[in-house]
Structures are given as C-alpha cells and as structure tokens.
N, C-alpha and C positions, 0 to 999 in steps of 0.2 A: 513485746506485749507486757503491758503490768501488771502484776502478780499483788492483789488485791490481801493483806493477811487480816484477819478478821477473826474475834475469837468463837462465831457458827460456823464461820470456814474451816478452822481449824479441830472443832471438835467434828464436822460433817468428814471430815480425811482420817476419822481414829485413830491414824495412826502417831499423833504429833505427840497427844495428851501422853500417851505412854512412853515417848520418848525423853519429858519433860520429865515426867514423876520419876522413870528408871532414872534418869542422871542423878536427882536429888537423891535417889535414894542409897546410890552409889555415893556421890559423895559427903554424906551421912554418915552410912557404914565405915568409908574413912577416915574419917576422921573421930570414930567413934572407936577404932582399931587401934588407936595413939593412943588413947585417952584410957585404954581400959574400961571400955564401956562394955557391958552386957550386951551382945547382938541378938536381937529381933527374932524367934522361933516364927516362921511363916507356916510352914509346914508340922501337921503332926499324923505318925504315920502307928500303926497295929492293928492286931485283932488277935481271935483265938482259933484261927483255924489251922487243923492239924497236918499232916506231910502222908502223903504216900508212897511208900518204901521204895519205889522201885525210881532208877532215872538213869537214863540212856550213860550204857558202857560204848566208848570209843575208840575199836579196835584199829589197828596199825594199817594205815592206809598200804595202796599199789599191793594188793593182794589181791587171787585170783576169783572169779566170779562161775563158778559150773552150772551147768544145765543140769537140773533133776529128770532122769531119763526115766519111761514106763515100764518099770520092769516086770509089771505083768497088769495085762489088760482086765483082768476080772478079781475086779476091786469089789465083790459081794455087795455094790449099792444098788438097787433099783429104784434108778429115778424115771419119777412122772410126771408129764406136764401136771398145772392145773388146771381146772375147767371150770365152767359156771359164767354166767354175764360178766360179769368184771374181773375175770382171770386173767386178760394183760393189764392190769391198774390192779391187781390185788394188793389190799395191805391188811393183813391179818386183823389184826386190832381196831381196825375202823370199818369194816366187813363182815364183820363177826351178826352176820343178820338174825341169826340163830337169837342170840343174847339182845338186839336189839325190838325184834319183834316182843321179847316178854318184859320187857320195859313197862315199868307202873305208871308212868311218867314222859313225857318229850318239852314238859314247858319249860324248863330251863339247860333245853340242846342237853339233855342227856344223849340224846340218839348219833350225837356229834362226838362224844368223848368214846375212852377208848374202852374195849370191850373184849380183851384178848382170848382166842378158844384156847382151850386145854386138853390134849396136848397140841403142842404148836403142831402146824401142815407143814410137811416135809415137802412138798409138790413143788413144783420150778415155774416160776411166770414165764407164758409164751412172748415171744416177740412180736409186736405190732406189724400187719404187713409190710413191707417196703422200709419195715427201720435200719437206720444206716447210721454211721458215727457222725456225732453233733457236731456242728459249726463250732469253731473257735474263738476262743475270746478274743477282742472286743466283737466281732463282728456278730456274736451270738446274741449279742445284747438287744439288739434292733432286728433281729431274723432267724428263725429257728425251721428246720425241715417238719413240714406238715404230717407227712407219714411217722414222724416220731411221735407225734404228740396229736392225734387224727380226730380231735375235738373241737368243732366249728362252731360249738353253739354259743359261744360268745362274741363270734363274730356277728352274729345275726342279732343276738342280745342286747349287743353294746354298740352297736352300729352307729352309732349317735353321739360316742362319746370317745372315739379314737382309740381305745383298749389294745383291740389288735385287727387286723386285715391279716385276709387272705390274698396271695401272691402267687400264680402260679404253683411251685413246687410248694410256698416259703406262708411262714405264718410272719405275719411282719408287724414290728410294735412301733405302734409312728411317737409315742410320749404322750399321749393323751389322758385322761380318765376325768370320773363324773365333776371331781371340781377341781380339774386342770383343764380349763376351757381356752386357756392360751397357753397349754405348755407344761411340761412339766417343770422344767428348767424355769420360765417364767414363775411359777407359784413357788421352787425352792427360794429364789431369788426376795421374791416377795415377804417369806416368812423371816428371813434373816434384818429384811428391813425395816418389818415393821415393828420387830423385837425390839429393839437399840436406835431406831432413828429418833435425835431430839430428846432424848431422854437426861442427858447430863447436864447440859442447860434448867431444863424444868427443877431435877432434883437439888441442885445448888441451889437455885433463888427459890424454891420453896422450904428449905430446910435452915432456918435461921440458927438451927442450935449449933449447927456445922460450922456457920460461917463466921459465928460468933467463938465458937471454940477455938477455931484454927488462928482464927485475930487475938485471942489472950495468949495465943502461944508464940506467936510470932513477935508480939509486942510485949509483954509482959516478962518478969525475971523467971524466964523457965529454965530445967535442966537441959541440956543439949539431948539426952536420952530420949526425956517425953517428947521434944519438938522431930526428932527421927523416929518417934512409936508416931503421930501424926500424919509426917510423911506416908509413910506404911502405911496408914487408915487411909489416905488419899486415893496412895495406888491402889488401894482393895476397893476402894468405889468406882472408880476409874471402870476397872477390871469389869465392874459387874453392871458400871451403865453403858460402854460403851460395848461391850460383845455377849449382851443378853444371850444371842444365839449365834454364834460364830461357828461354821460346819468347819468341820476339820481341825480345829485346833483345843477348843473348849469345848465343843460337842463331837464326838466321835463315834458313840456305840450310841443305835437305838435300834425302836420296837416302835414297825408299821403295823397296826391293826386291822385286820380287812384288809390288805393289802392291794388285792383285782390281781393284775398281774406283775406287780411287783416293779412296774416304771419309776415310782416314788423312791426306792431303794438303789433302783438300777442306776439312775443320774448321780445320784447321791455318791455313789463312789466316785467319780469326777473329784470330789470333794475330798476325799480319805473319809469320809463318813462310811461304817461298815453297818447295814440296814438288816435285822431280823424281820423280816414279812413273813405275817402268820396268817393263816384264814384255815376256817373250814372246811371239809371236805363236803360239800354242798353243792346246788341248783347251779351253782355259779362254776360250770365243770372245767374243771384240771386248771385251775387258777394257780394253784402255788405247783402242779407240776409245769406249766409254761414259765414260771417263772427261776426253777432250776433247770429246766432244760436253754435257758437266759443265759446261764451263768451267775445270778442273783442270789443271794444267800434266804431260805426260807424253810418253813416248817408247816406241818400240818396241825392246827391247833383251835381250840374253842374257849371263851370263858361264858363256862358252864358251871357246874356244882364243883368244880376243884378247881386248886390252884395251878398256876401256868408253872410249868418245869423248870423256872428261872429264880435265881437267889433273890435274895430281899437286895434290895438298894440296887442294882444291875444298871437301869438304863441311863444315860443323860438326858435322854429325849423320847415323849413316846407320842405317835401322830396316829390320828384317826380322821382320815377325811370321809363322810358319808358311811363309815365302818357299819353301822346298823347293830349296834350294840346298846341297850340298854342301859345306860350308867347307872340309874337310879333305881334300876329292878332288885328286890329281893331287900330294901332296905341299902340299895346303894354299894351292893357288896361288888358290883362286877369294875363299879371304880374305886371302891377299896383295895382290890386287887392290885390295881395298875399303882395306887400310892403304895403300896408294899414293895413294886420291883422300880419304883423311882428312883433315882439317886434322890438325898436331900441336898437340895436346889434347882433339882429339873426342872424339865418342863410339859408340859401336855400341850398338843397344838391339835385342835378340835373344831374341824373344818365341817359345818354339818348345817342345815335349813336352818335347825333352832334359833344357830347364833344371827341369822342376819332375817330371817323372812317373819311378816308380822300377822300373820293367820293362827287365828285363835289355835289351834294343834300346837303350830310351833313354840307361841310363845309361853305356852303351858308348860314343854319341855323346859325352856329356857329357864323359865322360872323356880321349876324345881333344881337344875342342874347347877344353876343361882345360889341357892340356900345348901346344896349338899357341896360343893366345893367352897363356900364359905366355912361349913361348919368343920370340913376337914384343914381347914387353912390355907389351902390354898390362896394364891395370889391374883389377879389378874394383870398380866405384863402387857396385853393389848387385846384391844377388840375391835378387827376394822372390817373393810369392805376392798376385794379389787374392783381395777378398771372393768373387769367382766361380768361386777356383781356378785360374785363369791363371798364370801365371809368368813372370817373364822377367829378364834378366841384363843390363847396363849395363857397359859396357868402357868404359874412355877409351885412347886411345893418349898414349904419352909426347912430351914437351914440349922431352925433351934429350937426347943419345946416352949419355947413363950407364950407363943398363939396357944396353944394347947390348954398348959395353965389357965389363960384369962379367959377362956371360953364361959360363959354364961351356964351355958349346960353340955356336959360332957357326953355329947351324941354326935356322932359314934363316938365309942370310948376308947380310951389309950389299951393297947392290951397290956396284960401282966406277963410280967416277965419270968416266971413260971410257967403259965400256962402256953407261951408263944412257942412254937413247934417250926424251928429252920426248916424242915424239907418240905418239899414241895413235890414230893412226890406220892402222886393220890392220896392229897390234905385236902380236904373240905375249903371251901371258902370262907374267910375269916369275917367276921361283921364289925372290927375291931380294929386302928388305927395300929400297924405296926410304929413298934418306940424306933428310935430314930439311930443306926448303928455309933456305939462308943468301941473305946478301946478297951484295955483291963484297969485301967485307972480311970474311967469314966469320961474322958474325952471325946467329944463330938468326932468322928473322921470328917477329914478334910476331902477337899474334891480333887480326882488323881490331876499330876501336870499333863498340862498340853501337849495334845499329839502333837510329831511321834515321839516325845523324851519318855510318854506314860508308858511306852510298852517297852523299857527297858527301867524303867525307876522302881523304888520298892515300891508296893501295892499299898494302896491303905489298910488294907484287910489281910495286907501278912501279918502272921502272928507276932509278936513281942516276945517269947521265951528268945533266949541264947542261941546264940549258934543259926537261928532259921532264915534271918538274913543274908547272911554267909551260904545258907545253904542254896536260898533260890539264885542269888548270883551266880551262883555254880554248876546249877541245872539249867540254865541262863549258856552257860560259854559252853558246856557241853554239848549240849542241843546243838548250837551255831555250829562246833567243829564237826557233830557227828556229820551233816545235814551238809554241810560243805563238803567235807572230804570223803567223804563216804556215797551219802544219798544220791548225790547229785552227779556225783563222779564214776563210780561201779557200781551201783544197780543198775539191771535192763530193763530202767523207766523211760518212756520217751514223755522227759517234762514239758513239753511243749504241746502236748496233745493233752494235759493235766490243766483242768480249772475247779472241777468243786470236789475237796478234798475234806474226809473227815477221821481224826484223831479218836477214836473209840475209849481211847482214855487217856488222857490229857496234862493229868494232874496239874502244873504252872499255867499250860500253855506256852512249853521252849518249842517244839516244834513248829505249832502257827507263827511261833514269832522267828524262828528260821527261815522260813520260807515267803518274810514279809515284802521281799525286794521284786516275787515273782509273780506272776500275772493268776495268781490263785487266790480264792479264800477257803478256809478252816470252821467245820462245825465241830466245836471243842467237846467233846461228851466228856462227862464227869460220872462213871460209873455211879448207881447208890449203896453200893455195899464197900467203897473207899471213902477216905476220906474228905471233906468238904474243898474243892480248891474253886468252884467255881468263880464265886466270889471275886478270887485275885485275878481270875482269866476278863472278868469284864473289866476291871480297875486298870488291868492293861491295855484296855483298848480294842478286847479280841470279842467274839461271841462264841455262845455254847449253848448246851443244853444238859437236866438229869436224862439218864435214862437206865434199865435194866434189862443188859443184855440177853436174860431167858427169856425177855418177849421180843414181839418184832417191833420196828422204830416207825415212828408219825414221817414217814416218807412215799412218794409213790417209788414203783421200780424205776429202774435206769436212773439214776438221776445224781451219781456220782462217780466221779473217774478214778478217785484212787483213796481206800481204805487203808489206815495206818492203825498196826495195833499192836501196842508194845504192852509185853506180858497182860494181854487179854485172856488169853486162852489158857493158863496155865493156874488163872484166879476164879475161874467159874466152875470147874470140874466140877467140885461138889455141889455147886448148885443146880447144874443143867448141864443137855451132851454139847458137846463140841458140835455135833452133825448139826445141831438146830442154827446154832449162832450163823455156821459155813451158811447154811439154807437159807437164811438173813442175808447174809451179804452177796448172796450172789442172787438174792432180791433187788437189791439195793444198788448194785456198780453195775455199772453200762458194760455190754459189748466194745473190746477193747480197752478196758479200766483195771487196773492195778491193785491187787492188795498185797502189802508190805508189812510183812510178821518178824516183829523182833520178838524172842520167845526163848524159853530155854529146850536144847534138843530133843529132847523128850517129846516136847510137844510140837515142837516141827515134822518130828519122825510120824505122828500120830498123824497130823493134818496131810502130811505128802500123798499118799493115798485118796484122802475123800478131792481134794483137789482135784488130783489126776483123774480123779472117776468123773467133773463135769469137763473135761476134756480143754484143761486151764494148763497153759505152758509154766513150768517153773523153771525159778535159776535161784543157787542158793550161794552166798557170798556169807566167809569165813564161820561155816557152821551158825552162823547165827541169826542171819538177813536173807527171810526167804520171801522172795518178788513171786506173783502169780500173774499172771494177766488172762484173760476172762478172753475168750471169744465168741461167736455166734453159736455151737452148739446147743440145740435145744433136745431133748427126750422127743420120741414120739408117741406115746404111750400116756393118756392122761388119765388124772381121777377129778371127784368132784368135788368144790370145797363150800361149806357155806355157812 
C-alpha cells in the first residue's frame, strides 16, 4: 500500500512536526556548543512561597510493628450517635440549618456556603442500613452498592440523560450526562479535537510577519544564535497549535464545575488527567458523594460570595458543561473567579444552550458572556457543534499583560498589587482581574513540563531564595523512601483495599507523589495556619485544597479510605481539642479505612486512648507510625443536632 506524505497529512499525525523541530533544535544546540554560543533559557522557574518545618524523618527499616492493646476499657468518652433528618450525610458546616435559616440573603447561594456551628458536634454519624465496604477500584467507577449511598432521586431525575441507573443491589454509571448524548469518552475525544484540529496550517498562511521573518533569517547574513532563537520560536508554536488541549501530557490538573456525578472526571483518568469535581450540596442529591463513593476525586463546593479554596493560577483546564452557573452575575465576578484559579494559558471549555441554540434567552446570554470574556481577554480557540448537536465554546486565557494594557477601558480592572489578598480562605469575591503570577525579579511563570516529568521537576512557584531547591528535592527522595520502605512494607495497611486517600497536610505533595505508581488518588490539604505550598502541589500535577482543621471538611461521611497526618495534631493544640479534629475523621473515613499518624510521642500517647474509645484497632511501628483502622462500631445512644 502507498503511503501518501503530504504536508495536512503530516500536521493531521502531530506527531511528525515535533519530531522535525526537536532535531533542528537539537542540532542547533550543537553546534551552538562548539561555537561558544549562549544556549536558549526555555524554561524559567520561582516564586516566594515559604517551607513548612516539618518533612518526613526515615526510620531504619525491618523493625518490629506492635499491636496497641486496651488496657483499660473506660476511656471517660461518651459517645453518641447523631440524630436529626440528615444524621447519616451530616456535614457540620453545610448543615448548620440553625445559621442558614437567619440568612438575610439566599440570592447568591449563600445558603450553599459554609456555616460552621460553635462548638463543633462531637456526635458520631450513623451508618446507612445495609452499608458495607465499597467496590474497588476500577470497578467502582462504573458501579457503587446502592445501600451505601440509598439516594435514587437522580435516577428518576436524570432518567433521560444516562447519569446513573439502578441495578438490582448496584447503582451503575453507564457515562452519560446532560451534554454527553454520545458518550462521555465520545465528547472528551471531541474536545481535544476540536482544540488543535487544522489550526497550524491556518496560523502559518495567515501570519505573514512569521513567514517573512523566518525567510530573512534563513536567507539573509544572520548570526547562527538568532537563526537557533527562531528554531525555538518555531518549536514554541508548534507546541501551542498542535496540542491546544492534549489530556495527559499538557493538560493534567483540572476543575469540573457542576460536576452531576463526576463521569467527566471519572474517564478523564484513563487519560492521566486528575479531575477536581465540585458541586453543591443541593436538589441534585449526593452528586459529589456518588461520585467518591466512584472512586473519583471531588469536593463539596459553591461559587457564591467567596472565593473557592484553591490558589490563584491552579488549573490547566476548567469545564462546565450545562454547570448552571451564572458567569455574568454580580458584575461577572463568578467568572472572575475562575480567571483567578486559571493557569495563564488555560483554558475554559463551556458546554451550555447559549453557546449553540438561537432563542432569544440564549442568545442574550451569549451576548453578554461575548463582551465579558472579551473584556477579560480571554481568547476564543473554538466554537463548534457535535454530530449530536451539542455545542460548546473553548477560551484560553492570556499568557502576558498586553491585552490588558490595550484595553479601551479597564473593566473589570487589573487588581493592585497591594490590595490583592492570596488566601482564599473566606475572601470575598474579587471584582478585579487577578495580575498574572511573576517571579522575584518580575518574570512571567512559565507553564509546569509535561506530565509526568512536572511531578518530579522544580515547580514554578518554588521559591527562588537558596538552598529551597535543594530542599524540595529532598523532601522529594524522602518521601519515596519513607513510603517504600516503610509505608508500604510494615504498616498494617491493606493497600489494596485503599483508593481515596487524603494527606491532611501536605506541605510539597512527597507523599501524593509517592504513592503515584498505585491505584490511588490524594486530596492534598494545605493547612491555613502553615505556610503556603499549595501552589507547588498543583504545578506538580497533584490536586488540593485550603482548609482549617478546627472546622469540619466540605465532605459527606464515608467517603475516604485512608487519612495521613504528619505532625497534624501536635500543630493545632492551641488552637482547637484533639477530640474534635478525631470527631472529623472518623466522620470522614469509611468503615474499614485507615488513619496513619506520624506525630511526636506525646501525641500519639494522647490520641491511643480517644481511638481505642471508638473501638479502632491500632498497631504502632518504631514509636513513631501509628495505623488505626476504623470498624463498624457505632454508639447506641444519640443526641440531636441541628
């Protein structure tokens, strides 16, 4: 058969063009290595974010592992179930009906954000009848026990649109949702094509300044150096028309909006794409808990009058298909938001009626949604239709403050750099273009390397002082050895019965990236009374969250297997008791679910007790490493909480 080479054939196979440009660029570099040539800075990496003292000490493996025995049953705790309508789903902070009923307000999902009572409920969530330890990954992806999660009304809701069925014992997720009408696989597929298909062709022959530039240099008495910075210009276009949206390699971390049941995120790992799906705790009942009871990484979340829990710059990618969110309300701030946790260069992929149906409603949105992503810069990298009539619209946000400058009128405004407030923990919503992250000398950050080299490369957002480099490498190969030789090897975890795993404080993210080879993922928490590392956790590729461990966390109960908490407990004392945080997590980790305290003994001595009181088996490895594992015990005795 003949094999036809053509230069649409050849840019339709992407992968030729990059094979051409690497060599040139390669042998450039060589010959530019003779010559004493200055080589090319492609990368440029810092930031000012500071280090949290603490990082995993690496005791001497093949040492013994003891059973912490009861040595006396009357442990002074009286615990009591909870009670009240939603005592098996209770989550403190989003339940607090007390504090939501005296709400002045519900038009901007106040009644959805969090509302934590004081003092926290010490009460134990009961168990759902008939709940039993969750299916296992993969096969939990596509089928969950119905008695664990005994919530049908989506089934009847979304009957229409594939969400989920009922199955005999089994709640089952066939891949469907509102505008995944072929598929979810089908519509990922879709979006990666429509990003980069044809696009390298178009931008060459319509960019004459390009073509003429690259001709005086190739023809003209240039220096060998300018004609290898050219090269390099090439490859960097190359780079950005031929894999607009490449899942897995140039897109790795994102933020599902409205998530349903989190199928969008679910295929997406297929990919190495690690998907945060968020939704409110709403009509649309236990959406984001079916979608950790999945195995699916997600969170309980609104954008309402404050900012989402997540650092500035965070995502690569953030998708809203049919999300039912408002961009334009409040003067635009709820998509000012989203351009705050964008990377600069991402992209928004905005699946919704506006973008494709022509009924005066729609295209009213359109219109406005039109002029407010123009005015913030955004881009539009495509606007199409599928075979099924779907639509949807593809923005990138820009890469350099130029757009910004040339604006006509500065609406919304750049904010000052003064006045801009990193946290993100209950901040107001900004009305105000966050400025685009530099380093300490004022350079733009670059966008982190292709998974998976980003989750072992330096971050763009590690700091630039001395020595901090040195350092995360080194919390880097500690992590791996602890976690090898140790974790994996003498603790009494059964890893295998382990899928959604959260790091309670995280600092790098060595641990999530220890445990990268195993069939788990990591919600990275970044305490708010340490120091900022969230940041470097998404540049590697990982996901997280702020949060403060004296309240309870945006989760339902059960809905994680194994809690890791290195020097938690030994940093909150003076801000809150120990018994609350314990009362949290054993809100939070399933029946059969593991928590793993590296601690100093003091506080292990302290916790052996409140443990033993909910009737949690421990084993303690070299004074240091103490395993709990959670079983069905419940109290029988409740109170009321509301």
């Amino acid at each position: 058969m003949a094999i036809t080479f053509t230069v649409p054939n050849l840019i339709k196979e992407r992968k030729y063009p990059f094979i051409v440009a690497l060599s040139l660029l390669l042998i450039c570099f060589t010959i530019l290595l003779f010559t004493n040539a200055t080589p090319y800075q492609l990368f440029v990496y810092s930031s000012t974010h500071p280090l949290n003292p603490h990082s995993p000490s690496v005791p001497p493996p093949k040492k013994g592992t003891s059973v912490v025995a009861n040595a006396n049953l009357d442990f002074g705790f009286d615990w009591k179930l909870c009670k009240g309508p939603v005592a098996v789903d209770y989550i403190p902070c989003l339940d607090n009906f007390k504090a939501i009923k005296a709400l002045k307000s519900r038009r901007h999902m106040e009644h959805r954000e969090r509302h934590c009572p004081d003092p926290s409920p010490r009460c134990l969530v009961p168990l759902p009848s008939g709940y039993r330890i969750p299916l296992p990954w993969p096969k939990s992806r596509d089928m969950v026990w119905y008695d664990n999660v005994p919530h049908p009304k989506l089934v009847e809701y979304k009957k229409d649109q594939n969400w989920v069925r009922k199955s005999g014992d089994y709640f089952v997720f066939p891949g469907g949702g509102t505008q995944f009408k072929e598929g979810v696989s089908s519509y990922i597929k879709f979006i990666e094509k429509v990003s980069g298909s044809g696009k390298m062709l178009h931008r060459f022959s319509a960019n004459n300044q390009i073509r003429t530039f690259l001709l005086s240099l190739i023809t003209g008495p240039v220096k060998l150096s300018l004609l290898c910075l050219a090269l390099t210009f090439v490859f960097h276009v190359l780079l950005q028309t031929l894999s607009t949206i490449e899942w897995g390699r140039h897109i790795r971390v994102i933020l599902d909006v409205g998530c349903g049941v989190a199928s969008f995120g679910g295929y997406l790992l297929d990919r190495n794409v690690i998907t945060m799906s968020f939704a409110p705790k709403d009509e649309h009942e236990a959406q984001i808990q079916f979608a950790l009871e999945r195995g699916i990484p997600a969170t309980l979340s609104v954008i309402g009058t404050q900012r989402l829990t997540f650092p500035d710059s965070a995502y690569d990618l953030i998708h809203c298909a049919r999300c039912r969110v408002h961009w334009d309300a409040d003067g635009g701030k709820p998509l000012i938001e989203l351009n705050r946790i964008l990377r600069p260069g991402g992209f928004f992929v905005w699946s919704a009626t506006p973008v494709y149906r022509d009924d005066e409603r729609d295209q009213n949105i359109w219109k406005v949604m039109k002029a407010l992503t123009k005015s913030m810069c955004w881009k539009v990298v495509a606007k199409t239709v599928d075979s099924s009539g779907i639509g949807l619209v593809i923005y990138q946000k820009p890469v350099s403050p130029s757009c910004y400058e040339k604006r006509k009128e500065n609406n919304p405004p750049l904010c000052g750099q003064k006045d801009w407030k990193t946290s993100s923990w209950y901040v107001p919503l900004s009305s105000c273009l966050s400025l685009l992250p530099v380093d300490s000398t004022g350079k733009l950050f670059s966008w982190p390397m292709p998974w998976p080299e980003r989750l072992s490369s330096k971050p763009p957002s590690l700091a630039t002082e001395s020595g901090v480099e040195q350092m995360f490498y080194e919390d880097t190969k500690r992590w791996s050895q602890l976690v090898s030789e140790v974790y994996l090897q003498y603790l009494a975890i059964n890893w295998s019965s382990v899928r959604n795993v959260m790091d309670l404080n995280a600092h790098f993210g060595g641990f999530a990236a220890a445990l990268i080879d195993l069939p788990v993922w990591v919600m990275n928490i970044i305490p708010i009374d340490v120091p900022d590392t969230l940041p470097i956790i998404f540049d590697r590729g990982l996901v997280g969250i702020y949060h403060d461990w004296c309240e309870s966390f945006n989760t339902y109960p059960r809905t994680y297997d194994l809690l890791h908490s290195s020097f938690v407990f030994s940093n909150r004392t003076q801000r809150c008791d120990v018994l609350d945080v314990v009362v949290e997590m054993d809100r939070i980790l399933r029946p059969g679910g593991y928590v793993l305290v590296q601690d100093t003994k003091e506080t292990i001595n302290k916790l052996t007790p409140i443990f033993h009181s909910l009737h949690w088996s421990l084993t303690l490895h070299e004074d240091r490493f103490l395993v709990a594992k959670k079983d069905f015990w419940r109290p029988t005795v409740g109170e009321t909480n509301s």
